[in-house]
C-alpha positions in Angstrom: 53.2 -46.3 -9.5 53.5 -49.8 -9.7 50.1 -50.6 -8.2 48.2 -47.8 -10.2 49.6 -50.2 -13.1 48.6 -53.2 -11.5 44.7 -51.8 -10.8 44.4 -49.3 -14.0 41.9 -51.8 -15.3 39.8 -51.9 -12.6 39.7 -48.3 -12.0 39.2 -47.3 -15.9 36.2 -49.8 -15.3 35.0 -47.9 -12.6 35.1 -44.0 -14.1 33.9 -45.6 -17.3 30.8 -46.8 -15.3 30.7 -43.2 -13.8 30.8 -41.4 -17.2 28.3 -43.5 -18.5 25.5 -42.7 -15.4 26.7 -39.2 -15.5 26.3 -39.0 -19.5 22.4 -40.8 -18.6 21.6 -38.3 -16.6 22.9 -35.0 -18.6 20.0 -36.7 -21.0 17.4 -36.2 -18.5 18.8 -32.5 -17.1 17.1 -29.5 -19.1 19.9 -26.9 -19.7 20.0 -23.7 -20.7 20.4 -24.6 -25.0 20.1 -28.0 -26.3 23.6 -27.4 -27.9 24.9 -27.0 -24.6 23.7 -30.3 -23.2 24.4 -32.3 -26.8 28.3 -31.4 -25.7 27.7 -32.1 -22.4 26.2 -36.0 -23.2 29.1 -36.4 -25.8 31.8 -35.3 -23.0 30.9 -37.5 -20.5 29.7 -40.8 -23.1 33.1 -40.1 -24.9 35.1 -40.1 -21.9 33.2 -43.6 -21.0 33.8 -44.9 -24.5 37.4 -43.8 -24.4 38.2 -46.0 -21.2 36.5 -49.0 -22.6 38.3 -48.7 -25.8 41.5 -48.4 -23.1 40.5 -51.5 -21.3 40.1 -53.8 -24.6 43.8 -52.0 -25.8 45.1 -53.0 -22.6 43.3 -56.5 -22.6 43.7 -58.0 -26.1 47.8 -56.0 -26.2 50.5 -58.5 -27.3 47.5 -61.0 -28.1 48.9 -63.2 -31.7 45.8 -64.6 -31.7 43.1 -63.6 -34.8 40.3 -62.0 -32.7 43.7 -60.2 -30.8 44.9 -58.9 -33.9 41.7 -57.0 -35.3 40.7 -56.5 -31.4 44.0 -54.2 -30.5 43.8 -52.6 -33.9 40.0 -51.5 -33.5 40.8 -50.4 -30.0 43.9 -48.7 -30.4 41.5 -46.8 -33.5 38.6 -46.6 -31.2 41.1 -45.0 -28.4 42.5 -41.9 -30.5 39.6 -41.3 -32.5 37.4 -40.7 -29.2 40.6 -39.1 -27.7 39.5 -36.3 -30.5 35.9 -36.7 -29.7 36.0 -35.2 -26.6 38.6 -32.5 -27.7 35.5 -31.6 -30.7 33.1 -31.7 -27.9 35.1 -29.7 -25.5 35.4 -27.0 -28.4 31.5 -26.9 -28.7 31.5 -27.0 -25.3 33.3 -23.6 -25.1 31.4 -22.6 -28.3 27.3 -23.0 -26.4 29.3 -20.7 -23.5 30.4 -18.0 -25.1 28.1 -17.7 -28.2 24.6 -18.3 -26.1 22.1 -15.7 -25.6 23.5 -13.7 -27.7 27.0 -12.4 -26.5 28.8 -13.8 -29.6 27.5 -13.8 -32.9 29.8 -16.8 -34.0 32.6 -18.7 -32.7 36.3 -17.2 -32.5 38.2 -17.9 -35.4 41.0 -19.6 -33.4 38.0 -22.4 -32.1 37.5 -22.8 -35.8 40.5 -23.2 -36.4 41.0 -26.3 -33.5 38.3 -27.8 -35.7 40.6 -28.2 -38.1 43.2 -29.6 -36.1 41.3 -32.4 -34.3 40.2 -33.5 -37.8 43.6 -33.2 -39.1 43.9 -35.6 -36.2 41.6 -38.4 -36.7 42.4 -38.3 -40.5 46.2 -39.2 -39.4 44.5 -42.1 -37.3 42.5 -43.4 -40.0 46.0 -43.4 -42.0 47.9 -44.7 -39.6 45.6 -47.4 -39.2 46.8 -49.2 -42.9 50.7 -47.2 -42.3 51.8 -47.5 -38.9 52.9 -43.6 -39.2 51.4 -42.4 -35.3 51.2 -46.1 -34.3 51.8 -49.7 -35.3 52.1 -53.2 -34.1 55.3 -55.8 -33.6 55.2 -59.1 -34.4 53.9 -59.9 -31.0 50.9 -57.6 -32.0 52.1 -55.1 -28.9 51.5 -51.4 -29.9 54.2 -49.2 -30.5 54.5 -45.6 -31.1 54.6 -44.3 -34.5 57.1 -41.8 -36.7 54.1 -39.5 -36.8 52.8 -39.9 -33.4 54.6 -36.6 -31.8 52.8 -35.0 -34.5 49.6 -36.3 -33.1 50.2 -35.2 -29.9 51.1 -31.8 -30.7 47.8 -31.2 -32.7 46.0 -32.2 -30.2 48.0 -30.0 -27.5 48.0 -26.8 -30.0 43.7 -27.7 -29.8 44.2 -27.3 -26.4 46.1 -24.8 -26.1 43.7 -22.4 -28.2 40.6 -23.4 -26.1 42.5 -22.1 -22.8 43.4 -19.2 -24.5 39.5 -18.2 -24.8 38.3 -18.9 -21.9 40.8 -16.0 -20.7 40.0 -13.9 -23.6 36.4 -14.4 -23.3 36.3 -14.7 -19.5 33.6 -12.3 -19.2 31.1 -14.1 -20.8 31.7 -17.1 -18.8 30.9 -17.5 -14.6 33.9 -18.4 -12.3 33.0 -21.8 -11.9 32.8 -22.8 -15.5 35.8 -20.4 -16.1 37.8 -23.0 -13.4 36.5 -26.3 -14.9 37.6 -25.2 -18.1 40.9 -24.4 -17.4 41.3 -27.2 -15.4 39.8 -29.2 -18.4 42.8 -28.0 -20.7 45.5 -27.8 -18.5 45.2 -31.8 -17.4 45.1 -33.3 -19.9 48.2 -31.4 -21.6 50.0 -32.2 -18.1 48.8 -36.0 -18.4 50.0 -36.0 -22.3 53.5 -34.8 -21.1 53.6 -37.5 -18.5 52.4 -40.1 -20.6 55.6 -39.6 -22.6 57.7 -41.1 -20.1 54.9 -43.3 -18.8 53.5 -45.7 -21.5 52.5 -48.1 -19.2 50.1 -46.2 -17.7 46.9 -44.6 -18.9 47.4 -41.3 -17.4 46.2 -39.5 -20.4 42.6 -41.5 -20.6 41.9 -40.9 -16.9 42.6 -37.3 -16.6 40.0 -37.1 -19.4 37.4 -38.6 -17.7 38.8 -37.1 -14.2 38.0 -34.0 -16.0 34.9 -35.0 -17.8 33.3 -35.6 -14.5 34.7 -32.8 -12.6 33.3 -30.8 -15.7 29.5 -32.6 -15.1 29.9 -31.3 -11.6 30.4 -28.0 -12.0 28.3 -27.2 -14.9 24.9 -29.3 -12.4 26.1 -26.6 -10.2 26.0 -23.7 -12.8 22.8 -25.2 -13.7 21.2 -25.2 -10.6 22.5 -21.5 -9.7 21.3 -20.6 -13.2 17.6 -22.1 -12.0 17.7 -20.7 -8.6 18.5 -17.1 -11.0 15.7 -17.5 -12.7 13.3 -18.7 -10.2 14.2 -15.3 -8.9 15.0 -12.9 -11.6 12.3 -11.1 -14.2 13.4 -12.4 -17.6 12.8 -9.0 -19.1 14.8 -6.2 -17.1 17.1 -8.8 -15.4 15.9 -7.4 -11.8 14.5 -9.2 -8.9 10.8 -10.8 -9.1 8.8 -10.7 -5.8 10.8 -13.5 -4.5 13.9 -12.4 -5.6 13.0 -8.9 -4.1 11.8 -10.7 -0.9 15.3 -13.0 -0.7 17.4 -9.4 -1.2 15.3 -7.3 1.4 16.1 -10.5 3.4 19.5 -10.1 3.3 19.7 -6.3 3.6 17.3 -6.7 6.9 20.5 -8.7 8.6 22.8 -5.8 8.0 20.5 -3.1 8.3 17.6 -1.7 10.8 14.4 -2.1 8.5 12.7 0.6 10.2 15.0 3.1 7.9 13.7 2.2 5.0 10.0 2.5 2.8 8.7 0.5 0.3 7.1 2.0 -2.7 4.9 0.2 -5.1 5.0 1.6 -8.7 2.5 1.3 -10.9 3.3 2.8 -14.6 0.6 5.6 -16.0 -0.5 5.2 -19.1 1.0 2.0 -20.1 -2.1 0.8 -22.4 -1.8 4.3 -24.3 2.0 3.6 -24.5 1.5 -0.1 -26.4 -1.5 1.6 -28.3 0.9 3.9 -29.9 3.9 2.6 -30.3 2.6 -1.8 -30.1 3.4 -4.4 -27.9 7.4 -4.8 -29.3 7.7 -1.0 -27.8 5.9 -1.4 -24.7 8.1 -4.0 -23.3 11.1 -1.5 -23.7 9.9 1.1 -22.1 9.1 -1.3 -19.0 12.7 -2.4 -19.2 13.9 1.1 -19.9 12.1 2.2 -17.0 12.8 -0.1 -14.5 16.8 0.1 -15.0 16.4 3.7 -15.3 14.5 3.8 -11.3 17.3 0.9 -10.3 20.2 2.9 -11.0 18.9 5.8 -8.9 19.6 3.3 -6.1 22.0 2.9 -3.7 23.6 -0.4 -2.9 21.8 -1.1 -0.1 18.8 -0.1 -2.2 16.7 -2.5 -4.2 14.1 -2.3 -6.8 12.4 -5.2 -8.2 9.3 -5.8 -11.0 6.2 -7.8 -10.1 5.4 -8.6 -13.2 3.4 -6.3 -15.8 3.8 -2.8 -15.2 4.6 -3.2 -11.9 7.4 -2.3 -9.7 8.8 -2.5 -6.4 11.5 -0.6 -4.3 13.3 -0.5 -1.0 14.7 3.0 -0.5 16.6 4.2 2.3 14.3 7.0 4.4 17.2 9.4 3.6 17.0 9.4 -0.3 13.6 8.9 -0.3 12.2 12.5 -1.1 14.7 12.4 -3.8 13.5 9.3 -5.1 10.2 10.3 -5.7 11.0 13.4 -6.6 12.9 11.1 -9.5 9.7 9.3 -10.1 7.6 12.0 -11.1 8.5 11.9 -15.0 11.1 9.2 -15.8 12.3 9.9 -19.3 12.9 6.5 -21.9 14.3 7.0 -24.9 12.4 5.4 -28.1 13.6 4.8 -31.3 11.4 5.1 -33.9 11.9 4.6 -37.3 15.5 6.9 -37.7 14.5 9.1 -34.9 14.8 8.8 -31.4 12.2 10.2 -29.2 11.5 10.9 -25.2 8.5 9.9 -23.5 7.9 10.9 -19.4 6.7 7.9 -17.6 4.4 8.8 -14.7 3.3 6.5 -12.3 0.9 5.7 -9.4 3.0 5.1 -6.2 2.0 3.4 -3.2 4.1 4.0 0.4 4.8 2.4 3.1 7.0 3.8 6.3 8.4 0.7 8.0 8.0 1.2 11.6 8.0 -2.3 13.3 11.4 -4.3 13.4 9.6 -7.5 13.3 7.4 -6.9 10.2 7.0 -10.0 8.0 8.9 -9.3 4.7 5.8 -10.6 2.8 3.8 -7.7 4.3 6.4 -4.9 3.4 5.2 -5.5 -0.4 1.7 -5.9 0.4 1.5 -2.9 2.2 3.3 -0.6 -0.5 0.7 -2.6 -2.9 -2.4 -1.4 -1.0 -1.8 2.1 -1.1 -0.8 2.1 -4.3 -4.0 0.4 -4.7 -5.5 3.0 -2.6 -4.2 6.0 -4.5 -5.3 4.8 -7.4 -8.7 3.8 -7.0 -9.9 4.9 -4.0 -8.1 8.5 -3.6 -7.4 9.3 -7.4 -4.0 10.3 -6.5 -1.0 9.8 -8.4 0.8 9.1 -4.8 -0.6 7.7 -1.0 1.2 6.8 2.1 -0.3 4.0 3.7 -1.2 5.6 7.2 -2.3 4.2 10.0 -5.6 6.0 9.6 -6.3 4.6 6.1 -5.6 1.0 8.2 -8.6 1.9 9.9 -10.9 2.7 6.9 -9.7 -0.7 5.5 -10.5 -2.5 8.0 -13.6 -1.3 9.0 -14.4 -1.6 5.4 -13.6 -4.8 5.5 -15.9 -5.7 8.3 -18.5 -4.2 6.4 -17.5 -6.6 3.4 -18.4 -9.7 5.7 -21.5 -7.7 7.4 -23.6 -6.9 4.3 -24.3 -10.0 3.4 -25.6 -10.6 6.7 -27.6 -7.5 6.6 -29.5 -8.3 3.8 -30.7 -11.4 5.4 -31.7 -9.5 8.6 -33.6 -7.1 6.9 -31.1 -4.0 8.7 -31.5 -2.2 5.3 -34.7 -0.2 5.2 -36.1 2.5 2.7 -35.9 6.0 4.1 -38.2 8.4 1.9 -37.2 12.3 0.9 -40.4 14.1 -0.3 -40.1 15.8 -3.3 -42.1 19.2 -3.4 -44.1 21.0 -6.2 -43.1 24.7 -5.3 -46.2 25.9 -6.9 -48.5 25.1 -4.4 -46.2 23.5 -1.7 -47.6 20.0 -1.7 -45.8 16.6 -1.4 -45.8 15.5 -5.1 -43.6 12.5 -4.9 -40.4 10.7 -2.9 -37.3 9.0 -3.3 -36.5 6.0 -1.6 -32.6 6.2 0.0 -31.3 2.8 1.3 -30.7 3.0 4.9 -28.6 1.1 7.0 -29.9 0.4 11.0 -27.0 -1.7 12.8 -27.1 -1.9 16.4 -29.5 0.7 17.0 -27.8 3.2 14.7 -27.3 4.2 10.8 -24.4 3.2 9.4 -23.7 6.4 6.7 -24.9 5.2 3.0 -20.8 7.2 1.9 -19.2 4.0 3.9 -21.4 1.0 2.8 -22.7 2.0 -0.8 -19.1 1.9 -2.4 -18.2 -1.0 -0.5 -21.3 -2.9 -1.9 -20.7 -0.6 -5.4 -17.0 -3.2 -5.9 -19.7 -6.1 -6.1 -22.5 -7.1 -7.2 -23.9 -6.8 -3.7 -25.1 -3.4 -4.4 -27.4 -4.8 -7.0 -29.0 -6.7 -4.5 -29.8 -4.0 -2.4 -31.3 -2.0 -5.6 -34.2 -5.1 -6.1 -34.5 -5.5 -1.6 -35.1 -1.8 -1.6 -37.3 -1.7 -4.7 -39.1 -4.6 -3.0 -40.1 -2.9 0.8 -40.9 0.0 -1.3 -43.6 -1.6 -3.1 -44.5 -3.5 0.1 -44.8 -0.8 1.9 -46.8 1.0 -0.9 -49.4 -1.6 -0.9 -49.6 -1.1 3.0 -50.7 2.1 2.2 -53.1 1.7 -0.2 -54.6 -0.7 2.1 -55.0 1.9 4.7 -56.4 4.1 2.5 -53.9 6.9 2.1 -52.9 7.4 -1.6 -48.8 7.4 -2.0 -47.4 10.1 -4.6 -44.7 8.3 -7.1 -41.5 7.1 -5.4 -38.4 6.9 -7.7 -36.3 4.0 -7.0 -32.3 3.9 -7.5 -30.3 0.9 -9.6 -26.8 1.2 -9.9 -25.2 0.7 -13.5 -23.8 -1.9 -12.7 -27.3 -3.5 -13.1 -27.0 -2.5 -16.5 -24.8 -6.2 -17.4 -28.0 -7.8 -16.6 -29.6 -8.6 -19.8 -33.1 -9.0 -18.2 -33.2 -5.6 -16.1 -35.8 -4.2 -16.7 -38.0 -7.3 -16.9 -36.9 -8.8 -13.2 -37.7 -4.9 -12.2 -41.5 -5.2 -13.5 -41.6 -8.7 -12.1 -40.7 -7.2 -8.8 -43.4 -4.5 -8.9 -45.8 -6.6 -10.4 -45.4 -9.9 -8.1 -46.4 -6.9 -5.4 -49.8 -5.8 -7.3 -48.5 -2.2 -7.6 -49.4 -0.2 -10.2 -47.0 1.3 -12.3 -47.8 4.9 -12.0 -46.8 4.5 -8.5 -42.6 4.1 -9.3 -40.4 5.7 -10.8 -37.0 4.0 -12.3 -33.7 6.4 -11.4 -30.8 5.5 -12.7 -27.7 7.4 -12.0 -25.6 9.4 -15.3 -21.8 9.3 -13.3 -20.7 6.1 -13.5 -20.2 4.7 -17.2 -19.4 0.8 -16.5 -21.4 -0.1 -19.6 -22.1 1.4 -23.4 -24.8 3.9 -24.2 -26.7 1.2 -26.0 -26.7 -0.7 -22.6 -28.9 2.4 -20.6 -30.6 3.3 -23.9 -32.5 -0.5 -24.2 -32.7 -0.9 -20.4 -34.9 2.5 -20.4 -37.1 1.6 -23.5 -38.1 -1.8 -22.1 -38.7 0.0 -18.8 -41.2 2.6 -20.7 -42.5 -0.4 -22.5 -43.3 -1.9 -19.2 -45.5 2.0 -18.3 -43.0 2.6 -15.5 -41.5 6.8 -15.9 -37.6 7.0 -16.3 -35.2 9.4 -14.2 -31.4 10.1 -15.0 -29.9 11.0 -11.5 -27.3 13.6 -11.1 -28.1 14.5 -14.2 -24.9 17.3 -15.7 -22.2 15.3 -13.4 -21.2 13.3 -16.8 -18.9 13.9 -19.2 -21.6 12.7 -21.8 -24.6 14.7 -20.4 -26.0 15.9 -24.1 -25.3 12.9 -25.7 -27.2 11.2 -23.3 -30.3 13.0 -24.2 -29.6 12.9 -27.6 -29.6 9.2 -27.2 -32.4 8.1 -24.9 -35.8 10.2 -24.0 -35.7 10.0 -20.1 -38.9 11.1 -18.4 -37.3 13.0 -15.6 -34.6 15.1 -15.4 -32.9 15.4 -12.1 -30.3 18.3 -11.8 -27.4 17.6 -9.5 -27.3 19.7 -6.7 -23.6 21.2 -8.0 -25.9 23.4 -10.3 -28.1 24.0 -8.4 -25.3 26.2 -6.0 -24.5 28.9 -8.7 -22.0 31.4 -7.7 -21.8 33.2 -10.9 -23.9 34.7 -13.5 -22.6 31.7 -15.7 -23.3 28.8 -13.7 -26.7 30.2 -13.4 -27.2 30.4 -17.4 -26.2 27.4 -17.5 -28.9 25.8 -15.1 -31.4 28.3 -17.0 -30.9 26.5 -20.2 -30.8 23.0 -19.1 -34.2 23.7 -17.2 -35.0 24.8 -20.5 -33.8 22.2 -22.9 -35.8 19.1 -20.6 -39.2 21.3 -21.5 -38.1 21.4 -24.6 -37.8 17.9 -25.1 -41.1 17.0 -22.8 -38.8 16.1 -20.2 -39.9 17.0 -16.2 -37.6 18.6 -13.9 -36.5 18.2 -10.2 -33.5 20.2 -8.6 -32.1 17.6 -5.4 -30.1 19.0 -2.8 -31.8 22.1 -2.6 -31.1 23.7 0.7 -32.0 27.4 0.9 -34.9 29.2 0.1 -33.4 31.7 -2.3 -32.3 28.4 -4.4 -36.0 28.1 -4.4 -37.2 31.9 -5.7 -34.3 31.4 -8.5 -35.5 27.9 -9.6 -39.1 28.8 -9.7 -38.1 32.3 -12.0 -36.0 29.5 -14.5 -39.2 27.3 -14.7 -38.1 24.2 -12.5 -41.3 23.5 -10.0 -40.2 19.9 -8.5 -38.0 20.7 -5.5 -35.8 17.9 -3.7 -33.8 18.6 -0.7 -33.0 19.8 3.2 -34.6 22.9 2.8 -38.2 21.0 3.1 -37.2 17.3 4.7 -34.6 15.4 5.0 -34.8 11.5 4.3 -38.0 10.3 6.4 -38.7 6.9 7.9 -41.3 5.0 6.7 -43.6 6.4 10.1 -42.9 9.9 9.5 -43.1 10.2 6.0 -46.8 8.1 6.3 -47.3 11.2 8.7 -46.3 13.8 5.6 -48.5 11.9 3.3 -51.4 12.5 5.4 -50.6 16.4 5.7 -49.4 17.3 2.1 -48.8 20.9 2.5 -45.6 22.7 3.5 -45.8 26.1 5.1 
């Protein structure tokens, strides 16, 4: 004991010099609240301010001298008032733990009430400053216990006292480590005040505040850090795992666990732009939440679902509970309140699969993969569910290749215009063709149904609408030039084309930098895929007309806007899609009667495509269609053979 006394100074200098870094750097530290921080910075600068006012005490005790006398006094002042500093910034302390982010809605009454009691405090300080009722001076100007000062003490033990009893009470809303600090942060102090009783001497009290003050700094970096590493790794709005905390918890299960017993399933929620329509933004973010708690507690503990952000979700289910699982997902009901009622809604989803079979998969991949069929069913199949099967692997790759080949192609020239006569029925003669893009790679055709969707994601398929529409009026003026007259060969553009503001002017340019004329092509653009607004097609057909090129919708009856189309835009040709053209019943053939009708009626021309049989041909002829397109006269010609149809028109 006796050296403690002899080296108190020196080591009250030293934690006050470590309070007083630590306090510096809870400055610079982000925490959770900015309450929570400001209690943090007054622990630890209060602790440091409390040993200094202990060191000048201790320095300037039993000094007679003038500067002595008001020295001792202000730091004997300076010493209990900061004593109930810290005790008022402990209480806040507790306060920012068990009030933040929402859990209380205001501060026990009993914390209130310690308030009252540290303020009772200093206000007997301030007294006892011109009394000497909790501490005075002897002639010597050594300090000296007051009547009052037992008082004091127990104030301030009754403060801490009530702070220990809430962190029990309110244990719940606090994390272990806190909950330790803070315990530790009452009961030393109160241990150190009994001690200090019997030893006067020595500062036992001061230090096991700042002991405390730092122990606390400690513990709540650590809190603060586990709280970051949380978040890094937790979606703020349902409290699951993000990708990486998914990642870190598959992670952990694959150490315990063969990972070829599980799936992954990607969930993507139905609907969810219908959902904040209806019921606004506020709304839409519950039923996400709703949802995703209500899939995570169908799993089992070594089960874990996680949210990508959005309306997306992520799970890693057990093969075992998997049918019943998805079974689950089918129609997830939330519960909505709105306005006094509450109402059900069924969440559907898109699901993506993926069967783990390889121990050694990369974790990364076991998300990726769910997310590609999910990706796959959704776009590509227009399935509300897809396995990703080794099969579909193979699509996607080779569909990938294709990706990186097509540019490549259209620099080689491998995409060539094969011709498919079209047929006037009424004297079997060539009357006209359309050009098809064809594909020659490596001394075979690649099928148009595996590169045109690929080059349909892009704009790459644009491209190949102005290459084709250029050989086809090269190789028109070819044959002018030989002197066999070409019929009028239709052309296809994509929609997409339709974002181009200059269409149909970079389309004339084409045919026109070529000296064709334009009686010689024909413009089809294709009615199924409705990328752009009706006023889009509508001015990219006038200009056309404008330009004397003829206009044909392709697949014409496949839309879901067919009428208003031609209430919208006068197209010169009509070209019935071959689904209409296969009637089965006496309806579907009314039904192609009166179309055929309603394009005469409106001065449009007629051709039925995919036309295979001959009896398709008696029935179109009765209904008043004469243009015939299809296998049952040729199929798509190269440029050679169809030069060879042009020079005998005629069909047997």
């Amino acid at each position: 004991m006796e050296i403690l006394i002899q080296n108190q100074n020196d080591i009250l200098k030293i934690l006050a010099a470590v309070c007083l870094v630590l306090g510096c750097f809870s400055l610079i530290i982000r925490y959770r609240s900015r309450s929570m921080k400001y209690s943090l910075v007054g622990i630890e600068f209060g602790a440091a301010a409390l040993l200094i006012a202990d060191l000048f005490a201790n320095k300037y005790n039993g000094d007679a001298s003038v500067f002595g006398f008001y020295a001792v006094r202000t730091a004997c002042f300076l010493f209990y008032f900061l004593m109930n500093f810290e005790i008022l910034a402990f209480n806040y302390y507790i306060i920012c733990l068990i009030t933040g982010r929402g859990k209380l809605k205001e501060p026990p009454k009993s914390l209130k009430v310690c308030f009252v009691l540290v303020l009772t405090d200093i206000v007997l300080v301030v007294i006892s400053q011109f009394t000497g009722l909790c501490y005075t001076f002897n002639a010597s100007n050594s300090y000296q216990r007051g009547p009052l000062f037992l008082i004091f003490f127990v104030l301030s033990a009754v403060a801490f006292v009530l702070q220990m009893i809430n962190v029990i009470k309110y244990r719940k809303y606090i994390n272990s480590s806190i909950r330790s600090a803070l315990i530790v942060f009452t009961i030393m102090p109160l241990i150190a005040a009994v001690l200090r009783i019997f030893m006067s001497d020595f500062s036992v009290l001061n230090i096991s505040i700042a002991l405390t003050a730092i122990f606390q700094y400690i513990v709540s970096l650590v809190d603060q850090n586990n709280v970051l590493m949380k978040s890094v790794n937790t979606d703020a709005l349902t409290g699951l795992p993000n990708q990486y905390g998914f990642i870190a918890e598959i992670e952990k299960l694959r150490d315990q666990h063969d990972i070829r017993n599980y799936n992954t399933y990607y969930i993507d929620i139905a609907r969810m732009g219908q959902f904040n329509k209806r019921y606004g933004s506020e709304n839409g973010d519950l039923i996400i939440k709703k949802f995703g708690l209500s899939i995570a507690s169908q799993l089992e503990k070594d089960e874990v679902c996680g949210r990508l952000g959005g309306n997306f979700f992520i799970t890693f289910v057990n093969k075992e509970n998997a049918e019943k699982f998805l079974d689950y997902l089918k129609d997830v009901p939330v519960d909505l309140k709105i306005g006094d009622e509450i109402e059900t809604i069924y969440v559907t989803s898109v699901i993506g699969g993926y069967e783990i079979t390889d121990k050694h998969i990369v974790t990364e991949h076991v998300v990726g993969n769910a997310a590609l069929a999910a990706n796959i069913a959704k776009n590509m199949m227009k399935k509300p569910f897809a396995y990703l099967t080794k099969e579909i692997m193979e699509k996607l790759n080779e569909s990938r290749q294709l990706e990186e080949r097509i540019p490549v192609a259209l620099k080689n020239g491998e995409f060539l215009p094969y011709y498919q006569p079209k047929v006037d029925i009424d004297n079997m003669e060539l009357c006209g063709a359309e050009a098809l893009a064809r594909w020659e790679y490596d001394n075979a055709l690649v099928p148009p149904a595996k590169f045109i969707p690929v080059m349909e994601k892009d704009d790459s398929i644009c491209r190949l609408d102005f290459y084709i529409l250029d050989r086809v009026c090269k190789d028109i003026v070819e044959w002018i030039d030989k002197g066999i007259e070409p019929p009028c060969i239709s052309v296809n553009f994509s929609r997409r084309n339709l974002g181009n503001p200059v269409l149909a002017e970079e389309i004339y340019n084409v045919i026109a930098g070529n000296n064709v004329p334009g009686k010689y092509i024909q413009v089809e653009i294709t009615e199924t895929i409705d990328e752009y607004p009706l006023s889009y097609l509508k001015g990219v057909v006038e200009a056309l007309q404008r330009y004397g090129l003829t206009v044909a919708i392709d697949d014409f009856g496949t839309g879901s806007s067919s009428i208003n189309l031609l209430r919208e835009i006068s197209f010169d040709v009509l070209k019935i899609d071959r689904q209409f053209i296969e009637c089965r019943s006496e309806k579907e053939k009314k039904l192609l009667e009166h179309i055929i009708d309603i394009a005469h009626d409106i001065d449009s021309h007629v051709i039925a495509e995919g036309v295979e049989q001959m009896d398709q041909i008696k029935m179109l002829k009765d209904y008043g269609c004469s243009q015939i397109q299809g296998y049952v006269f040729d199929k798509p010609l190269r440029k050679s053979e169809f030069e060879e149809r042009m020079n005998r028109k005629k069909y047997g």
